[in-house]
N, C-alpha and C positions, 0 to 999 in steps of 0.2 A: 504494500500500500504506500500512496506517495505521502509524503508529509501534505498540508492544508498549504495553499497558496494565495496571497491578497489578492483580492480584487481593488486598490485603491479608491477611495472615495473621490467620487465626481468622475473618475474614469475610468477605462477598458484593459482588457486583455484578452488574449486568446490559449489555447492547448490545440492539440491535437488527440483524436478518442482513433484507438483501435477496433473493429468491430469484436462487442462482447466485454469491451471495459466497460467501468461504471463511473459517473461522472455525479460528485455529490454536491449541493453548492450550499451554501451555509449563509444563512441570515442573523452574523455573528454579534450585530445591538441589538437583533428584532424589530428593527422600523426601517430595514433599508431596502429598498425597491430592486431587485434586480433585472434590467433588458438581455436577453439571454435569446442568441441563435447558435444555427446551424446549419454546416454547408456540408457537399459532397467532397470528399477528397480522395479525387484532384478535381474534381468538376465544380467548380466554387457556384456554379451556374444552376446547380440543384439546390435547391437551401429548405429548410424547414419554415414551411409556408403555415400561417396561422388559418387563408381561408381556408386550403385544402384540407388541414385538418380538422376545423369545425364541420367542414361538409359532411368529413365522414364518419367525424364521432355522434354527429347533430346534437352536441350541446356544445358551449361556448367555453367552459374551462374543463381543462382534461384531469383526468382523476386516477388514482392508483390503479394500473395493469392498462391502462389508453396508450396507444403508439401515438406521436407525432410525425407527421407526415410531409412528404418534400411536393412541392410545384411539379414532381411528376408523379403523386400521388402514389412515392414508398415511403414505408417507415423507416423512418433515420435514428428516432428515440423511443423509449419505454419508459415510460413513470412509473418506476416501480416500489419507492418509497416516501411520504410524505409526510412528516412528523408534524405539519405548520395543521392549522385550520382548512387548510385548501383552497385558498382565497386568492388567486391568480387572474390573470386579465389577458383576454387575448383580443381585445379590439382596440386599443388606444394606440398612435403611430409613437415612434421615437420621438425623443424630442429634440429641436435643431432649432439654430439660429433663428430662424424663423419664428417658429413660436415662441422662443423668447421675447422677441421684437413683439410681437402679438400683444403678449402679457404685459410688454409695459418697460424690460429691460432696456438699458446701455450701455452699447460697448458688446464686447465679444463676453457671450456664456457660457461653461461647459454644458457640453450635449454631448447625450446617448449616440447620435446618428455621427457625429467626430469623431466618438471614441470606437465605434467600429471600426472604421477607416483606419486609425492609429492603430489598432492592435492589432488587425491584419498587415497592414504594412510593417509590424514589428518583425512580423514572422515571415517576412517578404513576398505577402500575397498581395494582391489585385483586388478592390471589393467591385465584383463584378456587379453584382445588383443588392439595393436595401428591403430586404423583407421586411412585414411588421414584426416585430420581436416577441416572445414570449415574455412576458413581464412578470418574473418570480415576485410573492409576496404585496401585488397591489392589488390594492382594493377598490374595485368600479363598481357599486352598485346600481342595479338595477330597478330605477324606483317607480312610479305610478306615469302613467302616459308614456312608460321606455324611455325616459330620461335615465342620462348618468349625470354619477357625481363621482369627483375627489375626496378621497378618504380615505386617514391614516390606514397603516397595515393592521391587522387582529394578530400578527406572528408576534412570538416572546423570542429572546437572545437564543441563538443555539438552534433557532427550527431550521428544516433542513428537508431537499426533495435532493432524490436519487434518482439518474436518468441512466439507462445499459444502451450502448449504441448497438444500432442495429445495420451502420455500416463503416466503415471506414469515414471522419468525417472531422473538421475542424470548426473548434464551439469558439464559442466569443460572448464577454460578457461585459456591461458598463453597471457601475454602483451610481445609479441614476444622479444626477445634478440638482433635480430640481428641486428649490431653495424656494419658490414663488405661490407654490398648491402644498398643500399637507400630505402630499403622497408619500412623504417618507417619514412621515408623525409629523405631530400638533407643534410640533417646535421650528420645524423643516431642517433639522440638522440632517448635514448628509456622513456616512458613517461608511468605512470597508467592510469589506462581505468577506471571503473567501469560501474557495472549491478544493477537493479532493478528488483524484483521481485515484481505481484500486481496479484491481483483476478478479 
């Protein structure tokens, strides 16, 4: 088993999964949002699509023994352990420049959709295309009239989802930025996460 690895607060990283490791990621304050994909490797060109796997799970957040599914509708992941509440989001985009500016910001923000870019480039890859990300530990409810809302995480320090690749495939993850919504608790402090990787 590998030792745990930071995820830095406000930014990205990437690994690489061999098909049949297991990929653990850790919500190591309890209030920190993780954007978390996944690509084919070598095919960065496949990635782990949020519509295709809602279409085929047909419900909106995936739950213990669900594969995650790629833009060519195979599974790339398996959720096979979930210790949090199960309070995940799979419809909200990254966040970017843009939506900072939206909100109200000045100047340059850390974003989710930069720190993909940088951690694949760390690892000398291309980011061929931006999928929606899976979003560990946010909380988007669902409330009257199908309105959403931002709302702190329900995870405690220590909760923790466990993913087994089901191919050869290079993960990426951002410890989200954002400072502006309570998506990462009532305080908006943003906090590092860390993953483990084990056979």
């Amino acid at each position: 088993m590998h030792d745990l690895q930071r995820i830095p607060a406000r930014k990205g990283c990437a690994a690489r999964l061999k098909r049949g490791q297991l990929l653990r990621v850790v919500n190591t304050h309890g209030s920190q949002v993780v954007d978390f994909w996944a690509f084919n490797d070598p095919d960065l060109g496949e990635c782990m699509s949020m519509e295709h796997t809602r279409a085929t799970l047909l419900r909106i957040v995936p739950m213990v023994g669900d594969c995650l599914y790629t833009n060519k509708r195979r599974p790339i992941l398996t959720m096979v352990e979930d210790t949090s509440p199960g309070v995940h989001d799979t419809l909200i985009a990254s966040c970017d420049r843009y939506r900072y500016e939206q909100l109200g910001a000045k100047g340059f923000h850390d974003n989710c959709t930069d720190n993909l870019a940088n951690a694949l480039a760390a690892m000398g890859l291309p980011r061929v295309v931006h999928p929606s990300p899976l979003n560990l530990f946010m909380n988007i409810p669902i409330g009257s009239g199908n309105t959403l809302s931002f709302q702190p995480p329900v995870t405690k320090a220590g909760d923790s989802v466990r993913f087994r690749a089901e191919m050869d495939c290079v993960v990426a993850f951002s410890a989200c930025p954002q400072d502006m919504l309570p998506i990462n608790g009532a305080d908006c402090v943003i906090h590092d996460a860390h993953y483990q990787i084990s056979t």
